[in-house]
Structures are given as C-alpha cells and as structure tokens.
Backbone bond lengths (Angstrom), bond angles and torsions (degrees), N, CA, C in turn:
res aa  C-N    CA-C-N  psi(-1)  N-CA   C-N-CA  omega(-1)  CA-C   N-CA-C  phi
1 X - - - 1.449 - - 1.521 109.47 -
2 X 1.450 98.75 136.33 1.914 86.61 176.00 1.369 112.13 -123.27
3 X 0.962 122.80 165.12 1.628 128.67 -162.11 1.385 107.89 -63.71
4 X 1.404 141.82 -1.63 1.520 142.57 -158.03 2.307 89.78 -117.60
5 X 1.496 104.19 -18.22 1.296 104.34 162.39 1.541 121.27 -73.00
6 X 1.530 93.54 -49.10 1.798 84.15 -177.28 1.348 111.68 -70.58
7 X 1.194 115.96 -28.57 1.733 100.37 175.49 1.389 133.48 -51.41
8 X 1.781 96.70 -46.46 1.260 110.17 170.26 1.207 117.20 -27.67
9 X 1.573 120.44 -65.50 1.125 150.15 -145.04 1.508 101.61 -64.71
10 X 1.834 117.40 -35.67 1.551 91.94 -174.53 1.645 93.08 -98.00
11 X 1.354 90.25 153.76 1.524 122.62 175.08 1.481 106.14 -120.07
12 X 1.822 88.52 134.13 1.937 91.20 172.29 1.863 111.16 -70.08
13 X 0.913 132.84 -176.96 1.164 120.43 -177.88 1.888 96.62 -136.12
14 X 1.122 89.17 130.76 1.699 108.14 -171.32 1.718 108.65 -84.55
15 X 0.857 130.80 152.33 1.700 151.30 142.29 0.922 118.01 -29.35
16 X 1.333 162.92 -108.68 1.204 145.03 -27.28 1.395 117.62 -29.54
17 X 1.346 127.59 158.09 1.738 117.54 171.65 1.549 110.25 -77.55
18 X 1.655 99.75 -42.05 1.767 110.98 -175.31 1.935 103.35 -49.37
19 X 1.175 98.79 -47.10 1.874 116.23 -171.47 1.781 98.57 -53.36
20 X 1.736 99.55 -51.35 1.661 100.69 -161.96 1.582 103.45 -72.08
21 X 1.889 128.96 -23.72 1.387 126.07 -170.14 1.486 111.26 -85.69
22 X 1.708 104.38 -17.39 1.794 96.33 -173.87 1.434 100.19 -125.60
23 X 1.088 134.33 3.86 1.898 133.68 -174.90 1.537 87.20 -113.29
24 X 1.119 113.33 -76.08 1.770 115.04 -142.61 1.297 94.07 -61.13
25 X 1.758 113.94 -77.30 1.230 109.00 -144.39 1.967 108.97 -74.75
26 X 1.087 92.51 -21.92 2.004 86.34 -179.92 2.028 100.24 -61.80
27 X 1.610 113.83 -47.63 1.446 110.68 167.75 1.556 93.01 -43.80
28 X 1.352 148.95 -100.24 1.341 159.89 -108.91 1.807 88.34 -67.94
29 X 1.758 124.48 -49.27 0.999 123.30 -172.38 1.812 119.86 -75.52
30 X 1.238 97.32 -3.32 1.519 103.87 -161.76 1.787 88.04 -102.77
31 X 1.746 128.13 -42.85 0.882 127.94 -156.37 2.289 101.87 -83.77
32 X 0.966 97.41 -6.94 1.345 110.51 -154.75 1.896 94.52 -93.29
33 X 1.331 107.05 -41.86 1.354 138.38 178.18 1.722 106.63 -62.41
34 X 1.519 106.22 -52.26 1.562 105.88 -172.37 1.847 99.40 -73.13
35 X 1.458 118.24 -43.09 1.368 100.14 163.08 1.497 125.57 -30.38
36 X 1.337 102.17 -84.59 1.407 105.09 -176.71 1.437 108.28 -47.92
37 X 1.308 162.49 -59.90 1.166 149.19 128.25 1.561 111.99 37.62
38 X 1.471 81.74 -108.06 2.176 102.49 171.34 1.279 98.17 -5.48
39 X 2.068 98.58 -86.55 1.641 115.71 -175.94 1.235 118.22 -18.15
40 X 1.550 113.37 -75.32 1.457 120.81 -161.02 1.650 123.07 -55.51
41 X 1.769 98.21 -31.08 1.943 124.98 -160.62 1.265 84.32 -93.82
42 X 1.206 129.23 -10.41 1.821 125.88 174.85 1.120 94.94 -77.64
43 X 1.212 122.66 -67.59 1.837 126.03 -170.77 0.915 107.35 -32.21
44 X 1.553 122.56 -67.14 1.073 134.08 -153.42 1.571 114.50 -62.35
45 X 1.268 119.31 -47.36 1.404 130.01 149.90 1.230 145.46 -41.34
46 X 1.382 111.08 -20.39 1.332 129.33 175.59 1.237 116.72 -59.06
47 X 0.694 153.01 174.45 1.490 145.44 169.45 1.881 112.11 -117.97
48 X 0.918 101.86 143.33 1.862 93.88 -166.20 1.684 110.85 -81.10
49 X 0.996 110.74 149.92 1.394 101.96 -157.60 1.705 104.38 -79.98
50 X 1.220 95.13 179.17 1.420 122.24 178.53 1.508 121.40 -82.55
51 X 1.889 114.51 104.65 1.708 86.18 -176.69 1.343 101.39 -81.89
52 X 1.515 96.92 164.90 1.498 121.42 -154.21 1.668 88.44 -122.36
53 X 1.704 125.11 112.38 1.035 109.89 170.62 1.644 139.25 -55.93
54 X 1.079 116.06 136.68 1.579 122.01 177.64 1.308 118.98 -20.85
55 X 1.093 139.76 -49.43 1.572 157.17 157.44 1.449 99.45 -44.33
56 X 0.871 155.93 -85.56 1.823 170.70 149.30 1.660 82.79 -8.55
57 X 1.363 117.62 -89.72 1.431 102.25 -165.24 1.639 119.25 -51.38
58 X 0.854 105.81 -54.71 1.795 103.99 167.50 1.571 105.60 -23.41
59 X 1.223 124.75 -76.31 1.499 134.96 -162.70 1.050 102.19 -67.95
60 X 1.618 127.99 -39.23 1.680 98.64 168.89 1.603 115.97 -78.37
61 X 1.322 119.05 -18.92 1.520 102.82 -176.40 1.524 100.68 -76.29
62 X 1.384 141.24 -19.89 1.659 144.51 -177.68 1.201 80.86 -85.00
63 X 1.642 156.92 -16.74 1.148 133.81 164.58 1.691 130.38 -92.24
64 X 1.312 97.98 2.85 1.468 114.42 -179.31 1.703 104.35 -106.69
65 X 1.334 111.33 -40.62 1.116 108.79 175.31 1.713 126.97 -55.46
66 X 1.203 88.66 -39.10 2.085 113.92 -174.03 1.803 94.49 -75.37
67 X 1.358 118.50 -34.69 1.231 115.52 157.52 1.271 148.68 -91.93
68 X 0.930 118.04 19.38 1.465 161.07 138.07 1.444 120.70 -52.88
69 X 1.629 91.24 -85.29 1.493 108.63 163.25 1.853 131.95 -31.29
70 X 1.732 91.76 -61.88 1.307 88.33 157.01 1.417 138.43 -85.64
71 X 0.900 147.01 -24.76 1.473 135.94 136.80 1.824 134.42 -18.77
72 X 1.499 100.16 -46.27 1.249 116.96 157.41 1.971 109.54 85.60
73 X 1.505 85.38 18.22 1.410 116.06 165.58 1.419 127.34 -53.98
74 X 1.791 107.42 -47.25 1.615 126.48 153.38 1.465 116.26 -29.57
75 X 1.281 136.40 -47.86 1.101 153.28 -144.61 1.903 137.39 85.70
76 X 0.913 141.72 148.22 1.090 108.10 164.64 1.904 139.58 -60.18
77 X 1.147 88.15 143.01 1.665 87.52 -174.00 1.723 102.71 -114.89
78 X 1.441 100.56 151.36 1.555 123.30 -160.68 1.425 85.61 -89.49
79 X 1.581 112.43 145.49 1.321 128.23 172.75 1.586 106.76 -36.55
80 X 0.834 109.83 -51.05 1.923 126.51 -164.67 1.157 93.75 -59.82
81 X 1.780 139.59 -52.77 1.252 162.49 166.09 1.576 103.70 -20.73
82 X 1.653 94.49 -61.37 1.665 108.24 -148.65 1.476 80.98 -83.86
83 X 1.323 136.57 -45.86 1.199 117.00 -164.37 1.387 114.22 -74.39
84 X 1.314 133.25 -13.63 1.607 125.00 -178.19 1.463 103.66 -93.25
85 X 1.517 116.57 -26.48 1.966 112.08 164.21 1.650 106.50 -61.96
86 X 1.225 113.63 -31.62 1.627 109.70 -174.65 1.684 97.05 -63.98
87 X 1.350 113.05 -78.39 1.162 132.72 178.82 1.735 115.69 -22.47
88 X 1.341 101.01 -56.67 1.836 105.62 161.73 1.154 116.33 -45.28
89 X 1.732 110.18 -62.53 1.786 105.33 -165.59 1.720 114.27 -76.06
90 X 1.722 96.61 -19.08 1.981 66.74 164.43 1.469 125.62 -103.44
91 X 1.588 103.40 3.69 1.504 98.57 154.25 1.365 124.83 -37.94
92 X 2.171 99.10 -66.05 0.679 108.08 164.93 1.751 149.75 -16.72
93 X 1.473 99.42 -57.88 1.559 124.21 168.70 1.420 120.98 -86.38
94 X 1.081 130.63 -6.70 1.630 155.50 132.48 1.481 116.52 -26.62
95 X 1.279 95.12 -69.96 1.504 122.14 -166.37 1.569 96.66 -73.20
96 X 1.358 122.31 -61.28 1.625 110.42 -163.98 1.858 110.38 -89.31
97 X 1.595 105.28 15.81 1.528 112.12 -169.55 1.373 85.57 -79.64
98 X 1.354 144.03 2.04 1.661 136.98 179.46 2.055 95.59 -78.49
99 X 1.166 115.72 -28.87 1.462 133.58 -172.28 1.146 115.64 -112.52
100 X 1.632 110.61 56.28 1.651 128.11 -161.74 2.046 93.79 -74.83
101 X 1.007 117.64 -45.38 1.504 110.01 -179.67 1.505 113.73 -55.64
102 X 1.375 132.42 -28.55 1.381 116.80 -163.39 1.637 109.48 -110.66
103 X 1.174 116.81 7.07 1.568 131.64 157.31 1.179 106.37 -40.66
104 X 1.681 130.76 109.22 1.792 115.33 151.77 0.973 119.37 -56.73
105 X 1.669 132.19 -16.78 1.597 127.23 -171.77 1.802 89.63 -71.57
106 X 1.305 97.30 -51.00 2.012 92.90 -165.64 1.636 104.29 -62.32
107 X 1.176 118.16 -45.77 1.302 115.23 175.49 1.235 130.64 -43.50
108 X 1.935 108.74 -48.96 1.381 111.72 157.16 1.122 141.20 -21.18
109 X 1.667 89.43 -70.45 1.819 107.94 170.76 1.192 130.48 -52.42
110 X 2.190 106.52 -57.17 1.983 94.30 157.51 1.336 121.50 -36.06
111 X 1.432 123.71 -46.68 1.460 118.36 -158.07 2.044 94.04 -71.93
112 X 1.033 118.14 -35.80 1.368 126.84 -175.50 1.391 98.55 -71.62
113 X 1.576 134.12 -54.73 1.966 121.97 173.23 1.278 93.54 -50.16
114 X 1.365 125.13 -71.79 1.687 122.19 -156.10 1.407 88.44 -35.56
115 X 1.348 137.36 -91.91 1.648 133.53 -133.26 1.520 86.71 -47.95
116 X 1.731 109.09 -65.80 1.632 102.77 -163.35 1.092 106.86 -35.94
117 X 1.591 143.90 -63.16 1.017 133.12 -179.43 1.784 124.75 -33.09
118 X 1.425 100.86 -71.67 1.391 122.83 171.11 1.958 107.81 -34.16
119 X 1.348 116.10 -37.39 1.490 120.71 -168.55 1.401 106.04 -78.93
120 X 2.262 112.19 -40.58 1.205 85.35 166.92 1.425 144.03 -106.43
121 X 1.674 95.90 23.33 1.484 114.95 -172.83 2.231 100.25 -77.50
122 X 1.503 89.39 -28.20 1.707 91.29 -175.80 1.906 99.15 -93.06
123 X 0.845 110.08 4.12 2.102 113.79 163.72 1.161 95.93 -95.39
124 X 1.082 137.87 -57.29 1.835 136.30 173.25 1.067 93.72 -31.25
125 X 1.261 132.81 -94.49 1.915 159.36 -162.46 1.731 87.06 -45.28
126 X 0.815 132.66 -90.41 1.720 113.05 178.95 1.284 132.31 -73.27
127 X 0.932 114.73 25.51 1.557 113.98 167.34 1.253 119.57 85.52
128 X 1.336 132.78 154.04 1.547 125.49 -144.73 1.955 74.64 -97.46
129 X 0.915 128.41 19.35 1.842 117.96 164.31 1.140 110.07 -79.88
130 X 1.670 112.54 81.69 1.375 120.23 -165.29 1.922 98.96 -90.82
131 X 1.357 124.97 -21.43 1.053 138.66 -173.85 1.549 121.10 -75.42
132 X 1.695 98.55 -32.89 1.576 104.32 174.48 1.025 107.64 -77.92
133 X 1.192 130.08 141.77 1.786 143.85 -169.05 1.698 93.53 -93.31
134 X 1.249 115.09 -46.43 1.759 93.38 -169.68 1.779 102.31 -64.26
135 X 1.394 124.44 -25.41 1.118 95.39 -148.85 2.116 98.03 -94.70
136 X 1.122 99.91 2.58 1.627 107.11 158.60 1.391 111.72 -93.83
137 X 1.306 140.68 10.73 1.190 139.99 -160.88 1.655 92.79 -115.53
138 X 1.447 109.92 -37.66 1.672 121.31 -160.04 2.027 94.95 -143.01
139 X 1.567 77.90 79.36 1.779 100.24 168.75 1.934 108.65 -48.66
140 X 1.438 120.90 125.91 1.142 115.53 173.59 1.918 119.38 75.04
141 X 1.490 97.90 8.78 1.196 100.24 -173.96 1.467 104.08 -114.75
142 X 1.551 127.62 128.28 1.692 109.14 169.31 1.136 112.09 -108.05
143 X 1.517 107.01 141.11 1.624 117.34 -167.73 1.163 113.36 -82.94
C-alpha cells in the first residue's frame, strides 16, 4: 500500500441540501421543542411547595450556616471579615432582644429547661436510683 492510497480513501462527506431542509433541521426543530416541553410540563407538575414556618426556616438556615462554617466550605475569612459578620449578627440580636419572646434561640432553650426540668422532676418520682435500669424502665414503681 502506498501513502497516495490512504489518502485517496478519505472522502469529505457532503450534505445534500434536500437531506439538510427535511431530515436535519425539522429533527433540530422538533428536538429543541420537546425540551421546552419536558421543562415547562415539569413545572406544571410539580407540586407547589410547602410554606415552612419562619421559626423552622430560621433553624435550618442557623443549621446550614454552622455547617458550612464547619466544613470550611465558606472559605476562609480575614480577621477584618470575621469581625464585621460578628459585629452584624449581634446587631442583629441587639436590635430584636426588645422581642425576647419570639427568638427561636430563646425558645429553644425554654423548650430545653422544660425537659431538664421535666427529667429531674421524673428522678425525684423514682428515686435518685438512677443506675438501676428497672427502676427507669417502670416510672413510680420500686423494685
């Protein structure tokens, strides 16, 4: 074989025009169409979301943030950085500490005294035999 064979051999490959006005481009217009389609019949299907009360969203975004944070995904931030985010959020908590009841952080915590409370009002009621398993097993009962 000599090198003036393999050349031969490749051929550019032509169009037709008739091929490119009724194959290609009606495919290109038909395929372009079912996108937008999909897209739109997706929307529509979706189901609309759920609002999520203010309290709930708060605690997960203070829980995305703190995870963030630790991961270290945020990026690092320059002292100057960290100190004007500090400076914001206790403005922040500054400003709405006039509206100490509707805080989720304070709310948290009541709900967190109540149990403590509640945990050691039921050690009272059975006996400081916090070690015996039956007698945490059978509240008000002595073994």
């Amino acid at each position: 074989l000599s090198p003036d064979h393999l050349v031969r051999t490749t051929q550019t490959l032509l169009l037709d025009s008739q091929i490119r006005d009724w194959v290609v481009l009606p495919l290109l217009v038909i395929m372009i169409s079912a996108g937008l389609l999909r897209t739109h019949v997706g929307r529509l299907l979706r189901p609309a979301p759920k609002p999520i009360p203010t309290m709930d969203a708060r605690a997960r975004s203070a829980l995305q943030r703190s995870a963030r944070l630790k991961s270290g995904a945020g990026g690092f931030l320059s002292g100057g950085r960290w100190e004007a985010r500090r400076l914001a959020w206790s403005a922040r908590a500054e400003s709405s500490s006039s509206n100490v009841s509707n805080g989720w952080l304070r709310q948290e915590a009541g709900r967190a005294e109540i149990d403590k409370k509640l945990m050691e009002a039921a050690k009272e009621t059975n006996g400081d035999n916090a070690d015996d398993p039956l007698a945490a097993a059978m509240p008000g009962m002595d073994p």
